[in-house]
N, C-alpha and C positions, 0 to 999 in steps of 0.2 A: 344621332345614332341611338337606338337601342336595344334591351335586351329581349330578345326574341322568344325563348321559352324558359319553362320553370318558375319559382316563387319570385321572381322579378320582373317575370313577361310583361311588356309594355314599359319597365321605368326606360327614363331616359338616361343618358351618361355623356359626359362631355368628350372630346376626342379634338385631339393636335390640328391645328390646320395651320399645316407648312408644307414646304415643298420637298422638304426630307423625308416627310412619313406620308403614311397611305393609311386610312384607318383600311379594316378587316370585312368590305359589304356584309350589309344582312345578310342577303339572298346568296352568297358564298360560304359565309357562318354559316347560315341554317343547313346546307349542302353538307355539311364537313361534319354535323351533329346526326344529320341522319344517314350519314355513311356510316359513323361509329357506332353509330345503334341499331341500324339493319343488316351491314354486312357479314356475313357466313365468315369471310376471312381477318376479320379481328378481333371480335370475339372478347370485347371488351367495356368494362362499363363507364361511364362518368359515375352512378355513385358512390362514394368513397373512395373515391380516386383521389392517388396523390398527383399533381399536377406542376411541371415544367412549364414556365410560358417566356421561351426567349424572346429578344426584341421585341417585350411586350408592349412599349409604347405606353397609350393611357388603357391596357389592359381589357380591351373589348372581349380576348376569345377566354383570358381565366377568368372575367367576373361570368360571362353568359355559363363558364362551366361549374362554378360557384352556386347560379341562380339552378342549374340542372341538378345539385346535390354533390358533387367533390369535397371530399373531405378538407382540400386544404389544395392551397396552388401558388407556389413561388412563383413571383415576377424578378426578372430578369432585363434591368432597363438601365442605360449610362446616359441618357438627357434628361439634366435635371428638371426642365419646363417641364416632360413627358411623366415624367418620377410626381410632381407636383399635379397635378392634373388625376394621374391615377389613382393617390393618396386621397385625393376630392370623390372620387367617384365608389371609394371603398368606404370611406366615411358617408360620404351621402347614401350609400345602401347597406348601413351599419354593417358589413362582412370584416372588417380589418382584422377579425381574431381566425378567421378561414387562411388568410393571406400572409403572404413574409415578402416583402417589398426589399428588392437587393441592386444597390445602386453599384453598378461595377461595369466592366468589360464582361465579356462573356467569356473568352479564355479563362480571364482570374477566376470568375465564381467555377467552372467548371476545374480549374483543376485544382481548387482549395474544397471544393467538396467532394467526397469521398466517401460517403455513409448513407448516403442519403439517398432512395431509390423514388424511381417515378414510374408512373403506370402510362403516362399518356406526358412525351416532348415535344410542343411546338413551336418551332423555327420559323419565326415574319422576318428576315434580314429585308432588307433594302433590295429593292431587285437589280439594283446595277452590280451589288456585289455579292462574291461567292467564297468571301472567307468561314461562311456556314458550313464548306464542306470540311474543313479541318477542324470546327469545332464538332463535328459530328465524329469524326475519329475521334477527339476528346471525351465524345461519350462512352464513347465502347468501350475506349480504354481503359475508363476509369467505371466503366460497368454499373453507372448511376440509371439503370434503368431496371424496371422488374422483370421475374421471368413472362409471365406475361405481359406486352407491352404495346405500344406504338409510337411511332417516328409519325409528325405529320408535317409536311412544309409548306408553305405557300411563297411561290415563284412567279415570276411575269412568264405571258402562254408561251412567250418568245424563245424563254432562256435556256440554254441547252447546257443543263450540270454530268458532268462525269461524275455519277453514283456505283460504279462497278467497285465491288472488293469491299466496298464501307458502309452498303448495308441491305437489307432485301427490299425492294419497290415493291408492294402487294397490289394497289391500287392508284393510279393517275388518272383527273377528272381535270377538263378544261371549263371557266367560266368565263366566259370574256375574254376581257386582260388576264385574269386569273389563275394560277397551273398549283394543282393541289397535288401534292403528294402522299402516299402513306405508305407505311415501313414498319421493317423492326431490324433486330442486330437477330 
């Protein structure tokens, strides 16, 4: 795996191989960077962005958003092997003062922070599961997002999520296996 554009394009970065995680494809990555930078209806940048990365795993979409210029991107991960791994991959590309590495559940960290606003939240859950969509109400509700913003997901092409009432779908792209979503509140 690695980083596809910005002041890291080309490093390499280690990523999980199990059968529990999935790393993030380039060729879906690079897809999801130039929807955010060409699209009319998001209207949002990576630079100086603060940045959400749940189920971040070994952190493939905040570091590539790190190498793109984000001011700063909490990871959001509760496997300690994955925690360990992404900690390697932030030190091997000296950024660890960009990043705040949060070993938790994602309910806990979402409803113990409360101050803290993000320009751009992305959601990698597991694709067999859909307890994402109740932490997505934990977003709203605790309104950790900015007024400008986006929701972005990535889902198997299969999965059919009930998103009505919990937030607006702007944009859905299929890759593959792959189902990308993009949003806001």
């Amino acid at each position: 795996m690695r980083v596809i554009s910005g002041i890291f394009k080309g490093k390499s970065i280690t990523f999980l191989k199990s059968k529990i995680t999935r790393p993030l494809k380039d060729s879906v990555k690079e897809n999801i960077f130039n929807i955010i930078n060409h699209s009319n209806l998001l209207k949002i940048e990576i630079e100086e962005a603060n940045i959400l990365d749940l189920y971040s795993g070994t952190g493939s979409f905040g570091i590539e958003c790190i190498s793109r210029g984000a001011k700063r991107v909490t990871f959001v991960e509760k496997d300690d092997y994955a925690i360990e791994i992404l900690n390697k991959n932030l030190i091997t590309l000296s950024i660890k003062e960009k990043a705040l590495v949060v070993k938790d559940k994602i309910e806990k960290y979402l409803n113990e922070n409360k101050l803290e606003k993000f320009d751009i939240i992305f959601l990698d859950p597991p694709f067999a599961e859909n307890k994402f969509i109740e932490e997505l109400k934990l977003i709203k509700k605790n309104k950790i997002y900015q007024k400008n913003h986006v929701i972005i997901i990535h889902r198997e092409s299969k999965t059919i999520d009930n998103l009505d009432g919990i937030f607006k779908p702007l944009i859905t792209k299929q890759y593959s296996r792959s189902k990308i979503i993009f949003g806001k509140y």
